[in-house]
C-alpha positions as a Markdown table, in Angstrom:
| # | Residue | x | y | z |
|---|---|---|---|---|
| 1 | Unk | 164.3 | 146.5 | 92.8 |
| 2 | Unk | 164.6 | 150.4 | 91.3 |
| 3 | Unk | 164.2 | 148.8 | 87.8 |
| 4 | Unk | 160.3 | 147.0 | 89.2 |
| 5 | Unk | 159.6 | 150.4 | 90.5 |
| 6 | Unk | 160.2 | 151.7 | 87.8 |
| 7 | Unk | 158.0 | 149.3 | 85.6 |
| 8 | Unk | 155.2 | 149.5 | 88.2 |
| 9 | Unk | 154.9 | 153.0 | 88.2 |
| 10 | Unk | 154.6 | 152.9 | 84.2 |
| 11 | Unk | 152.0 | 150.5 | 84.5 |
| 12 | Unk | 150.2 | 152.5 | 86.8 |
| 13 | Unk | 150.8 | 155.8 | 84.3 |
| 14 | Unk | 149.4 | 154.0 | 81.2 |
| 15 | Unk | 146.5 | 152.6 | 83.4 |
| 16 | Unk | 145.7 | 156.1 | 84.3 |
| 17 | Unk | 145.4 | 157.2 | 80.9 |
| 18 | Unk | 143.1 | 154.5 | 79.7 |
| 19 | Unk | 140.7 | 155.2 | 82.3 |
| 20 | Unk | 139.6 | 158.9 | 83.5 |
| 21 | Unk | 139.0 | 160.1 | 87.0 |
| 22 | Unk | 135.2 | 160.2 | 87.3 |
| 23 | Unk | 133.2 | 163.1 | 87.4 |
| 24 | Unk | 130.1 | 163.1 | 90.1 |
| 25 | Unk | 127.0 | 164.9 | 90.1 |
| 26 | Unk | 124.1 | 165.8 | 92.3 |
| 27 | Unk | 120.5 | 164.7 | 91.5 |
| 28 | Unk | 117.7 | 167.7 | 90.9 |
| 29 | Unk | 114.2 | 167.1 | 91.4 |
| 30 | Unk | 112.9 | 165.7 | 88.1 |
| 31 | Unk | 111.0 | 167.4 | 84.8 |
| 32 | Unk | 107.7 | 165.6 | 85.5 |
| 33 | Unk | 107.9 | 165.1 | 89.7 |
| 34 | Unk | 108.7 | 167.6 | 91.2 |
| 35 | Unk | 108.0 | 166.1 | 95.3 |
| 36 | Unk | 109.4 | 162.6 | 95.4 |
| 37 | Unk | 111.8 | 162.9 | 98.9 |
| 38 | Unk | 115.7 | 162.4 | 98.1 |
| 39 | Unk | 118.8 | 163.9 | 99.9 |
| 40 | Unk | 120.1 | 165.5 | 97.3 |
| 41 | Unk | 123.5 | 167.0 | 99.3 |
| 42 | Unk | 124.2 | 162.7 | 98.9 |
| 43 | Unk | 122.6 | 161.1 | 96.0 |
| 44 | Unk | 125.0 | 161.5 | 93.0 |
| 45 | Unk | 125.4 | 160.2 | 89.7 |
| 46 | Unk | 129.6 | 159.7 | 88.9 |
| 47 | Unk | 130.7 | 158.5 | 85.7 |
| 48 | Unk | 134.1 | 158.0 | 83.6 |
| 49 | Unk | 134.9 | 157.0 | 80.2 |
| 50 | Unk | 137.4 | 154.3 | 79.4 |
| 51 | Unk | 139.2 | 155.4 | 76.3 |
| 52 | Unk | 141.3 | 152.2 | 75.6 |
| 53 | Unk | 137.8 | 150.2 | 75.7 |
| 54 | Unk | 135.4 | 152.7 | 74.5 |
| 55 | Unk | 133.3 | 152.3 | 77.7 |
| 56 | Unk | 131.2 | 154.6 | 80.0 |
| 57 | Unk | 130.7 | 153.6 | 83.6 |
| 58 | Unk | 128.0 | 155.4 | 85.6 |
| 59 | Unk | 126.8 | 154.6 | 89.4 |
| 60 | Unk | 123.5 | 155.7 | 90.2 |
| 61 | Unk | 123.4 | 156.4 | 93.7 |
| 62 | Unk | 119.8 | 157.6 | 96.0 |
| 63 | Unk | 119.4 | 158.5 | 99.6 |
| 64 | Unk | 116.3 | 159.2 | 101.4 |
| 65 | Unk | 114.3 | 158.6 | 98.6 |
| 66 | Unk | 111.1 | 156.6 | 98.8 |
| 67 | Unk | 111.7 | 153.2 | 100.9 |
| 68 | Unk | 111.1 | 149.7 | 98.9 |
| 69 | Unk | 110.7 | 151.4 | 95.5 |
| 70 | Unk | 112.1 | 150.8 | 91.7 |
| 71 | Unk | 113.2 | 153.5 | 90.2 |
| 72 | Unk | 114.2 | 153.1 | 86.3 |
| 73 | Unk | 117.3 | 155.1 | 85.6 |
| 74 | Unk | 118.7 | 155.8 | 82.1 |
| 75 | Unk | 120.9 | 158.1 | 79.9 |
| 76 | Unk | 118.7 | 161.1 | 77.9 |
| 77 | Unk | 121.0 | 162.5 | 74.6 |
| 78 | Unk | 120.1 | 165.2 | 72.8 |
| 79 | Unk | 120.0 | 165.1 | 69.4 |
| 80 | Unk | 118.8 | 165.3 | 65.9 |
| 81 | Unk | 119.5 | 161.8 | 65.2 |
| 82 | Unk | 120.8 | 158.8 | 66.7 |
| 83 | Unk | 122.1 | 155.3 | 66.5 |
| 84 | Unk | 119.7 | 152.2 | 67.6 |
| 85 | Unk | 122.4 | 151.2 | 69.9 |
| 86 | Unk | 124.5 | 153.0 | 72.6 |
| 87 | Unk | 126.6 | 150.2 | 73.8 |
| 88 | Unk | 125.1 | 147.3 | 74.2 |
| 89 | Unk | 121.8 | 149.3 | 75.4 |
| 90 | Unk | 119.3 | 149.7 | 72.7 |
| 91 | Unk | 117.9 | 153.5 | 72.1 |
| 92 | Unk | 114.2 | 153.9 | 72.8 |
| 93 | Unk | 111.7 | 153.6 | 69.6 |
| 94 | Unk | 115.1 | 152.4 | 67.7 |
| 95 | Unk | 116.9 | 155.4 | 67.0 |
| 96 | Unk | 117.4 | 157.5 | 64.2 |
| 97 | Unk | 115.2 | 160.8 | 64.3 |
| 98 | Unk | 115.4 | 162.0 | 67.9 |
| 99 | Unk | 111.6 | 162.6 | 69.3 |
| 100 | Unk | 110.9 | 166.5 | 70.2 |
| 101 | Unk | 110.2 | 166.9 | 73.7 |
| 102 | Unk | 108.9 | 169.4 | 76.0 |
| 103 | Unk | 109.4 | 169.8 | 79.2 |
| 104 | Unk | 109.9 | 172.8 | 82.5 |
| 105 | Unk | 109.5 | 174.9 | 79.2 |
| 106 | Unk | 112.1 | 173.5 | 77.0 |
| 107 | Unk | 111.6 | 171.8 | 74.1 |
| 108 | Unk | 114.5 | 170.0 | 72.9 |
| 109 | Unk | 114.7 | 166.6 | 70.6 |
| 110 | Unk | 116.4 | 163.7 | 72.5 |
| 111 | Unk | 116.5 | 159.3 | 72.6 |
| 112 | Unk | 116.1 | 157.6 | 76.1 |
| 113 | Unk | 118.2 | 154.8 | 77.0 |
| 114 | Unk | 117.2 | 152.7 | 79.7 |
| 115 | Unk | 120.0 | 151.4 | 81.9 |
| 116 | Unk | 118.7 | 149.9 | 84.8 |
| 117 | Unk | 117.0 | 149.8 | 88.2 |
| 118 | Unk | 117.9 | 151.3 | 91.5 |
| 119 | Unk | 116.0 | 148.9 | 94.5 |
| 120 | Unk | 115.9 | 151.0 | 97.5 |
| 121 | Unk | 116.2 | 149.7 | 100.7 |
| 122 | Unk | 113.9 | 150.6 | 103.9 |
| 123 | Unk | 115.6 | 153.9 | 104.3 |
| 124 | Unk | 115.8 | 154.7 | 100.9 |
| 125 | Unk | 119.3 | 154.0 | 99.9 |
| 126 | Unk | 120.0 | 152.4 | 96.9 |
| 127 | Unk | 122.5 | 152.2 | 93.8 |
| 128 | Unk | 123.2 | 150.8 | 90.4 |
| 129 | Unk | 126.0 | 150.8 | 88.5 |
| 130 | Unk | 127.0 | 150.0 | 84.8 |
| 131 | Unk | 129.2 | 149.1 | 82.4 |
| 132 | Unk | 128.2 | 150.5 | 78.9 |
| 133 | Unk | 130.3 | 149.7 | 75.7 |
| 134 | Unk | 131.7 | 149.8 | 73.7 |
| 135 | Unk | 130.1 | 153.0 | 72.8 |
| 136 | Unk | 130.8 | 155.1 | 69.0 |
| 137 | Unk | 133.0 | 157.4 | 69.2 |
| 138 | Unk | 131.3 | 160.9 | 69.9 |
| 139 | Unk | 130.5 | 163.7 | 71.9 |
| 140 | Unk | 127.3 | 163.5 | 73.8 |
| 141 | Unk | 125.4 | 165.9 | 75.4 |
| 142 | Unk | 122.7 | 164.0 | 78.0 |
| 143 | Unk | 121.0 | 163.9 | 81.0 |
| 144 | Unk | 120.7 | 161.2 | 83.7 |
| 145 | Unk | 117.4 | 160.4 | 84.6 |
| 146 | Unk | 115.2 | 158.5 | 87.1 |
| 147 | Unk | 112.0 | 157.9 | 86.8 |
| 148 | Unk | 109.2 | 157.1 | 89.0 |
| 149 | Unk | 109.0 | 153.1 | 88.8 |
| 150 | Unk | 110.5 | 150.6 | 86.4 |
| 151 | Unk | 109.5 | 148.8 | 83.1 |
| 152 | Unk | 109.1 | 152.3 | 80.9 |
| 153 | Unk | 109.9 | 151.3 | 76.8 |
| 154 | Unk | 111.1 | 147.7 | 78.5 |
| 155 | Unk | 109.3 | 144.3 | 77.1 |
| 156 | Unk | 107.3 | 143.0 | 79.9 |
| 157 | Unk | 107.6 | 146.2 | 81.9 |
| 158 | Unk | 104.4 | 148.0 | 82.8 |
| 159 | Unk | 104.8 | 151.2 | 80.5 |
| 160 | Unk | 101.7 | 152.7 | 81.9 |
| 161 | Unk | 102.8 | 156.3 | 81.9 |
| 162 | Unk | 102.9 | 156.5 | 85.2 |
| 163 | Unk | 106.4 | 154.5 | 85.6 |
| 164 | Unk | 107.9 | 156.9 | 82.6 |
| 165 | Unk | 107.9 | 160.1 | 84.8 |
| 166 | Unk | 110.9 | 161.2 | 85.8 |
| 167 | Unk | 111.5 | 161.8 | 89.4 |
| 168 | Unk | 115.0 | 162.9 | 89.8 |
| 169 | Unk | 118.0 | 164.3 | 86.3 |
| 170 | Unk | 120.5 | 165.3 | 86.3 |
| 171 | Unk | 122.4 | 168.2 | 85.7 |
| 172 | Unk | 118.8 | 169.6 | 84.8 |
| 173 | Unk | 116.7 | 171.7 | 84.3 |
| 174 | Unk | 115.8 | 169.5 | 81.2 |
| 175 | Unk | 117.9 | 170.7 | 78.4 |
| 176 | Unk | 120.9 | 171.6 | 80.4 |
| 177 | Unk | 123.4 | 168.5 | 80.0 |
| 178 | Unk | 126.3 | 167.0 | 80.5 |
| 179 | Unk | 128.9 | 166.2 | 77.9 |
| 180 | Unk | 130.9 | 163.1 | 77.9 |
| 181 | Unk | 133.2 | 162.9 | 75.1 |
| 182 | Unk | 134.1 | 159.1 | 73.8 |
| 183 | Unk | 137.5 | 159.1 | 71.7 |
């Protein structure tokens, strides 16, 4: 009996260092909308890296925001250059030379990778969460983003402009990131 204690509670160690706690953050209004409603004391975004499987998961999670609505959410590094793939997600325009952009005053060169969609409900809840890997080794410095509608840099999506605003990032103001460190 000791000696399957023992076993179990070295499975649970090495599981634990495979996988890290995740980290959670709170939503700020976005860099291009600055008055879509959200609770942001509950929306979060919480990731955690994988090391043994080179994977980042992140939940995207809204309350109070705008009832029945897409909103596309995504990853925003900053770089100088970038691959064409983060993941199995392909990097907006392809990758390589990250595009300068400007923004709450900032400008700063980064790549957007679109994730997915959060549907919210009649009250405005919604979430979405994803698996992304395996992802390249690396430190990256991003924001999470969500932006006002869906189909933004996606075939068949709408791409008006008006969809590619971003309501709600995270850590922001744009510029200020979050690093997540794949070994």
């Amino acid at each position: 009996m000791k000696r399957m204690l023992l076993v179990a509670v070295a499975l649970l160690l090495a599981a634990g260092t495979a996988s890290a706690a995740a980290t959670m953050q709170k939503w700020t209004a976005g860099w291009d909308n600055f008055g879509e409603p959200l609770n942001y004391k509950k929306s979060t975004i919480s990731w955690s890296v994988n090391s043994a499987k080179s994977t980042l998961t992140v939940t995207f999670k809204l309350v109070s925001a705008t009832p029945n609505k897409l909103y596309q959410v995504g990853i925003v590094p900053f770089c100088a250059t970038f691959p064409s793939t983060f993941g199995q997600f392909p990097v907006d325009l392809g990758g390589g030379t990250c595009t300068q952009l400007t923004r709450q005053g900032v400008t700063a060169s980064a790549v957007t990778i679109e994730l997915g969609v959060v549907t919210t409900d009649m009250n405005g809840n919604g979430s979405f969460r994803v698996v992304i890997g395996p992802v390249a080794a690396g430190t990256y410095d991003v924001e999470f983003q969500a932006r006002d509608g869906a189909g933004c840099d996606l075939t068949g999506g709408g791409g008006n402009g008006s969809d590619c605003a971003d309501d709600f990032q995270s850590p922001g103001p744009f510029g200020t990131t979050t690093t997540i460190t794949i070994p």
